[in-house]
C-alpha positions in Angstrom: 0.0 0.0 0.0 2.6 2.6 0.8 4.7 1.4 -2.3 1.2 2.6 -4.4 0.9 5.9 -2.5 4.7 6.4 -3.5 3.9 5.7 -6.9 1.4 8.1 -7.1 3.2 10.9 -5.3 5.6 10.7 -8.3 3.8 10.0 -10.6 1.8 13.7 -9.3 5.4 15.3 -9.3 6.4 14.6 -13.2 3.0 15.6 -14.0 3.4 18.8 -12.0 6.7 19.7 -13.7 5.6 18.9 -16.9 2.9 21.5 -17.4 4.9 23.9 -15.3 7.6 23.7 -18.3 5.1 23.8 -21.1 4.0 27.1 -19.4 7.3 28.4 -19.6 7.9 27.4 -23.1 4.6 28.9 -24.4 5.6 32.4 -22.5 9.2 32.3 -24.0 7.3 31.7 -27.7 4.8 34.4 -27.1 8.1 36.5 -26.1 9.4 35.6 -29.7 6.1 36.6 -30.9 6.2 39.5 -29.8 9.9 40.6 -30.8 9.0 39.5 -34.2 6.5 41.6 -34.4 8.0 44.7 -32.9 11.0 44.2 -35.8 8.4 44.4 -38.6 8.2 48.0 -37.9 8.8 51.2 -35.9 6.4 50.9 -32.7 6.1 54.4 -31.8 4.0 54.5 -27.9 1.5 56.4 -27.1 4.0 58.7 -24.7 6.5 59.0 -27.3 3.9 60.2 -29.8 2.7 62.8 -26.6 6.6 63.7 -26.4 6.8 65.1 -30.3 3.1 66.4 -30.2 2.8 70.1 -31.2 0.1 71.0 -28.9 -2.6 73.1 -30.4 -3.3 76.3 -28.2 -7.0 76.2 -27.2 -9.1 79.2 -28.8 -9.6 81.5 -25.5 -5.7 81.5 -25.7 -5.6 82.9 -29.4 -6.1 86.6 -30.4 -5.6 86.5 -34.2 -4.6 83.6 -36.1 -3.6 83.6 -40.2 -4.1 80.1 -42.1 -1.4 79.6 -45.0 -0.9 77.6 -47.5 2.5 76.7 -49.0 4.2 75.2 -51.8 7.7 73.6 -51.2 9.7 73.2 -54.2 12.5 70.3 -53.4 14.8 71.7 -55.9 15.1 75.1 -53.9 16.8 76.1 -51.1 17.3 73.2 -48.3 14.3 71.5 -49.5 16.4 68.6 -50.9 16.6 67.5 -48.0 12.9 66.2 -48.3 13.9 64.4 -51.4 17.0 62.6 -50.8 17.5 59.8 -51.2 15.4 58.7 -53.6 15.9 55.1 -52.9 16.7 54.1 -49.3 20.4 53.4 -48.6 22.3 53.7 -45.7 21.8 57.5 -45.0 18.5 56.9 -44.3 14.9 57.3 -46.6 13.1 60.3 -47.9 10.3 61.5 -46.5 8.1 60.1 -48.7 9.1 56.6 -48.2 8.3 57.6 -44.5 4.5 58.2 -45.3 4.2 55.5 -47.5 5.9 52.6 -45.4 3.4 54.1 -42.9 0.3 54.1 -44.8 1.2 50.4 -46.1 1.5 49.2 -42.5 -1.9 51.0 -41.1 0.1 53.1 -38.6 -1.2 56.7 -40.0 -4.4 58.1 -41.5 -4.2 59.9 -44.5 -6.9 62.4 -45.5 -8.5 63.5 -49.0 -7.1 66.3 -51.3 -10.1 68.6 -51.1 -8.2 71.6 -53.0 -8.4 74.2 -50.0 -11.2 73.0 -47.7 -9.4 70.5 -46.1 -11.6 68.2 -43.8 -9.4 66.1 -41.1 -12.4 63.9 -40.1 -13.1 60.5 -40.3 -15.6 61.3 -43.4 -12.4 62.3 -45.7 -9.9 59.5 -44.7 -8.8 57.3 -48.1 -8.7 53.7 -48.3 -5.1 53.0 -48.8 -6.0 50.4 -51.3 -8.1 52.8 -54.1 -5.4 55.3 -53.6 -2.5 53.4 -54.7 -4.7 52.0 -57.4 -5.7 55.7 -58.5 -2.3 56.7 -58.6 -1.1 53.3 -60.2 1.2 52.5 -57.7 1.7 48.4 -57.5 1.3 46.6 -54.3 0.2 43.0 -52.7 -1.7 42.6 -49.4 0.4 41.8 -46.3 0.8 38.7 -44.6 -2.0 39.5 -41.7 -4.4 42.0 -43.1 -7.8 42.2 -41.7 -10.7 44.1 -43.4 -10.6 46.3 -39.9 -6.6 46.7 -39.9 -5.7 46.6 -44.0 -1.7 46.0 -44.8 0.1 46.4 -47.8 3.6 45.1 -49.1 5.1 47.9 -51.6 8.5 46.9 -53.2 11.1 50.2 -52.9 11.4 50.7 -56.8 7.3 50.9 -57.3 7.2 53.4 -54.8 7.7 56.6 -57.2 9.4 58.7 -54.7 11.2 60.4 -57.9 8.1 61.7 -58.8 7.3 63.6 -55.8 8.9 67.0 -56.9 7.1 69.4 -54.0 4.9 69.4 -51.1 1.8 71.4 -50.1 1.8 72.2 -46.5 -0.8 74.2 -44.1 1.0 76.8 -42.4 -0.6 78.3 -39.1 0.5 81.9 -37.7 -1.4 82.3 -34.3 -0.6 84.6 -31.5 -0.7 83.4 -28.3 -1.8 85.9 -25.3 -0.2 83.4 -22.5 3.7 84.1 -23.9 2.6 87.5 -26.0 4.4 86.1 -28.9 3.8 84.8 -32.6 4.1 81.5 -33.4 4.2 79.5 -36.4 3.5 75.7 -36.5 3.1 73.2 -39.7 -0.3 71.3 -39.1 -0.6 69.3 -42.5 1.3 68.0 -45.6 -0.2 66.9 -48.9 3.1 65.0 -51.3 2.5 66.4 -54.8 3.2 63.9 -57.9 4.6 65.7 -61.0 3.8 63.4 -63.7 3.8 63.3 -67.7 1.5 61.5 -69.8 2.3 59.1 -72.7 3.0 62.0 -74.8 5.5 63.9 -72.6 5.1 67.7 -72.3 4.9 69.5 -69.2 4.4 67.4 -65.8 1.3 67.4 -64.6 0.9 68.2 -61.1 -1.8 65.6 -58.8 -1.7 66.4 -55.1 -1.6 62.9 -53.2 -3.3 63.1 -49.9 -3.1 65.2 -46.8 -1.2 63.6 -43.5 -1.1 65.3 -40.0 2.4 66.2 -39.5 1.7 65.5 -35.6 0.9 61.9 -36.9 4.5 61.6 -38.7 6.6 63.9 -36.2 8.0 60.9 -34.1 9.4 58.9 -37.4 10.1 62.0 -38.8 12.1 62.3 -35.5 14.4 59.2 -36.1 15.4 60.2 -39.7 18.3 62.7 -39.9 19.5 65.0 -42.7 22.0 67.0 -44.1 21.2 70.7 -45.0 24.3 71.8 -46.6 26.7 70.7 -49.4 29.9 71.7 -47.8 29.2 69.6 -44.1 28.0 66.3 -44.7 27.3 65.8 -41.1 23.5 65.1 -40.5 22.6 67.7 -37.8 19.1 68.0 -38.0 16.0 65.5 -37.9 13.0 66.0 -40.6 11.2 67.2 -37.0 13.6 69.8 -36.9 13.9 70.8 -40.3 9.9 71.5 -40.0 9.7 72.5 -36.3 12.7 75.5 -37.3 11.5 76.6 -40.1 14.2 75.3 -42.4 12.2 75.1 -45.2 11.5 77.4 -48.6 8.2 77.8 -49.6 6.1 80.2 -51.7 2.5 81.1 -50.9 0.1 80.1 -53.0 -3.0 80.7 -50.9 -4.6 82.3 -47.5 -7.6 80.8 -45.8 -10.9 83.1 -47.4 -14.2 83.3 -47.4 -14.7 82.6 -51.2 -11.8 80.0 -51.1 -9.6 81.1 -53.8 -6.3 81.2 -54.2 -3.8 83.6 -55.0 -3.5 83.0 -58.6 -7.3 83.2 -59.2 -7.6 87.0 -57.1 -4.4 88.1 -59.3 -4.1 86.8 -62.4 -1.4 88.9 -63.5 2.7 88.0 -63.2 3.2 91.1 -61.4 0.4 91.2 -58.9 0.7 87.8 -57.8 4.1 88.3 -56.8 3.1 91.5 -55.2 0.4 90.1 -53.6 2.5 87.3 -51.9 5.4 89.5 -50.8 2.6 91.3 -49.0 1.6 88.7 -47.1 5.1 87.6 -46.5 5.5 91.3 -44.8 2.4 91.3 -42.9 3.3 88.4 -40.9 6.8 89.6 -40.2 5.7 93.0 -39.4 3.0 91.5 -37.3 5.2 90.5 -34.1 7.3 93.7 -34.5 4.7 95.9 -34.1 2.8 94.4 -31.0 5.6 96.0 -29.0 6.2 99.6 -28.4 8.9 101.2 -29.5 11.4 103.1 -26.9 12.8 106.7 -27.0 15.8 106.2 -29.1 14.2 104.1 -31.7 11.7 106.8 -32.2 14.5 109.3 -32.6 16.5 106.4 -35.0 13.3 106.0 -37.2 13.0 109.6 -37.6 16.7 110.6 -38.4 17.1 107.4 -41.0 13.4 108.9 -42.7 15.0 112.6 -42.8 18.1 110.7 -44.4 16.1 109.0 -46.3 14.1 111.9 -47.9 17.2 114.4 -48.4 18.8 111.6 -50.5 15.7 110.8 -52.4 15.6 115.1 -53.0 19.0 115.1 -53.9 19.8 117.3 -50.9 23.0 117.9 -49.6 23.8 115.5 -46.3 26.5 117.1 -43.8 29.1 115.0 -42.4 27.5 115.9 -38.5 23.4 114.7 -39.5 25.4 111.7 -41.4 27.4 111.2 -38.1 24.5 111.7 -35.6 22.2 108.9 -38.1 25.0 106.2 -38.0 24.9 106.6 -34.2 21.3 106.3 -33.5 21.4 103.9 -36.5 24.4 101.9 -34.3 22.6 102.6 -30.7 19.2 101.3 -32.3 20.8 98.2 -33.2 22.6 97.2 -30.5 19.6 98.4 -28.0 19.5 97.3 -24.7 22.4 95.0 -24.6 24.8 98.1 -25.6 23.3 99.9 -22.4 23.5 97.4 -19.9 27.5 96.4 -20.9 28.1 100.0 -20.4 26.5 100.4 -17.3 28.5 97.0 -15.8 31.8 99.1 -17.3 30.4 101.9 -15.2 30.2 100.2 -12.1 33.2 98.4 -12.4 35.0 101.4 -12.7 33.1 103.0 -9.5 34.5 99.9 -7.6 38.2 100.0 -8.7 38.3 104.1 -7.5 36.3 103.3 -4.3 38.7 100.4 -3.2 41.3 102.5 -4.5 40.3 105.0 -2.2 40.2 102.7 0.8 43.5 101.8 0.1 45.1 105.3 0.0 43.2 106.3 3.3 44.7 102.9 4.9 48.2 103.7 3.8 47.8 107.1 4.9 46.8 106.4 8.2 49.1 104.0 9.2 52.3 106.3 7.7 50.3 109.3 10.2 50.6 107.3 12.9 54.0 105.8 12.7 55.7 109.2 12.6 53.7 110.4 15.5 55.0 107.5 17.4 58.4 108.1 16.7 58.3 111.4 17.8 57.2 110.7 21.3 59.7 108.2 21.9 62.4 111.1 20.5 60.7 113.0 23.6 61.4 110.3 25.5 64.9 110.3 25.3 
């Protein structure tokens, strides 16, 4: 009887550590699972996408606001930067190939071209699928895809990155009353596919989609460019090159009533480019003028207008007004920094003659009193 209890008791032991191990195995394979699937792509968590968020300021914040829209040429200015490379190597992948990897994998929404009422609801968000097929772009459905979470394989060379020759962005200026300053952030971007027909000519120009640049910022993040010819050193992240402004960009529209754009209010060469250098001066004026101006810019302003007019009259300038302009002109520019250097020289000064004061009164003293010392003793004897 006890050799059958003994039995048993084994017998309840192997079983024990048998499932105990097949529990451990299955963990370490979900593990794998898990890895595997982290490697497919860029996870990007919920606090990391919170940590490159450009939060917007709410309305009871905002005093005037100025809705822009851009065109970025990538042959102009640092804008390359948006294009290279056109195929991913080792430096990295253009921003396009950022969006689209995205797009393919279901990690972003894209939203329809609407030509300058833009929508950013769940109404206008394109089914990946239709516009890849639209825009006759070749692709196979992922190993995995659901009806409820579509992915798409896309080789690199069907991917016409090549083709993607300029951008449209949304441009907000809004001014903030909690800092009392202007500021200027990038809320959308639309890639823009300059293509020719069968029978060449002129590229035809078909604006792809609109993505929240909030949605992209963190990959955006992890990609780093280089911004000039002459240092090959990647400095900046495609975050940075749109958080600073890096970019070159003409306007070719302002948020209106009768949604028009620039092109369509001036028809004319001359007016249009008129008409967007005003704008242009409006919003740099518009930070510049919130503040008022002190005492000696006044005076500046005034002397550089008289300067201004006698030259334009072809009056004589003496040497003393041309003197007296190139100072206020010099004082005006260097402002308050100028002022407060001088004053620390000033001070400085004061403390070297006081302690050179104290010095001369310590020396003094102590000469008085040794003579008078001497001359009693002299008594003395």
């Amino acid at each position: 009887m006890k050799t059958l209890k003994l039995i048993a008791a084994l017998l309840l032991v192997t079983f024990a550590a048998g499932t105990a191990t097949a529990q451990v195995t299955k963990r370490d394979g979900d593990k794998d699972n898990k890895k595997k699937k982290d490697d497919a792509g860029v996870v990007i968590t919920d606090r990391q996408q919170a940590f490159y968020e450009v939060k917007k300021p709410s309305d009871a914040d905002l005093q005037w606001m100025k809705v822009i829209y851009r065109q970025l040429d990538l042959t102009v200015g640092k804008n390359p930067a948006l294009y290279y490379p056109e195929e991913p190597n080792e430096d990295g992948q253009s921003l396009f190939f950022i969006i689209m990897r995205l797009l393919a994998n279901n990690q972003i929404t894209a939203y329809e071209y609407l030509d300058g009422r833009e929508m950013f609801t769940d109404e206008y968000k394109i089914k990946v699928d239709e516009m890849l097929d639209r825009f006759h772009i070749m692709f196979t459905e992922a190993k995995g895809s659901t009806e409820k979470n579509p992915k798409f394989e896309i080789e690199d060379a069907d991917i016409p990155g090549n083709e993607i020759l300029s951008y449209y962005i949304i441009e907000r200026w809004e001014f903030d009353t909690r800092s009392n300053q202007m500021k200027t952030r990038v809320e959308a971007l639309c890639p823009v596919l300059h293509r020719t027909d069968e029978f060449g000519g002129e590229p035809i120009k078909y604006p792809m989609f609109w993505v929240m640049l909030n949605d992209i910022r963190p990959y955006m993040a992890n990609q780093y460019v280089f911004t000039d010819d002459d240092n090959n050193l990647s400095r900046y992240s495609l975050d940075d090159f749109f958080k600073l402004g890096m970019y070159t960009g003409e306007i070719y529209k302002t948020k209106n009533l009768r949604n028009l754009a620039l092109r369509q209010m001036f028809p004319e060469d001359e007016q249009y480019k008129q008409a967007q250098d005003s704008i242009e001066n409006r919003l740099m004026a518009f930070n510049k003028d919130l503040w008022v101006p002190d005492r000696e810019e006044i005076q500046a302003r005034a002397r550089a207008a008289r300067l201004a007019k006698a030259e334009a009259e072809g009056e004589a300038v003496t040497d003393d007004e041309q003197a007296d302009g190139e100072k206020e002109e010099l004082t005006t520019k260097r402002g308050k920094e100028t002022k407060e250097k001088l004053k620390e020289e000033q001070k400085k000064e004061e403390k070297k003659k006081a302690r050179r004061a104290k010095i001369k009164s310590r020396t003094s003293g102590k000469s008085s009193g040794g003579g008078a010392t001497r001359s009693v003793r002299n008594r003395k004897k």
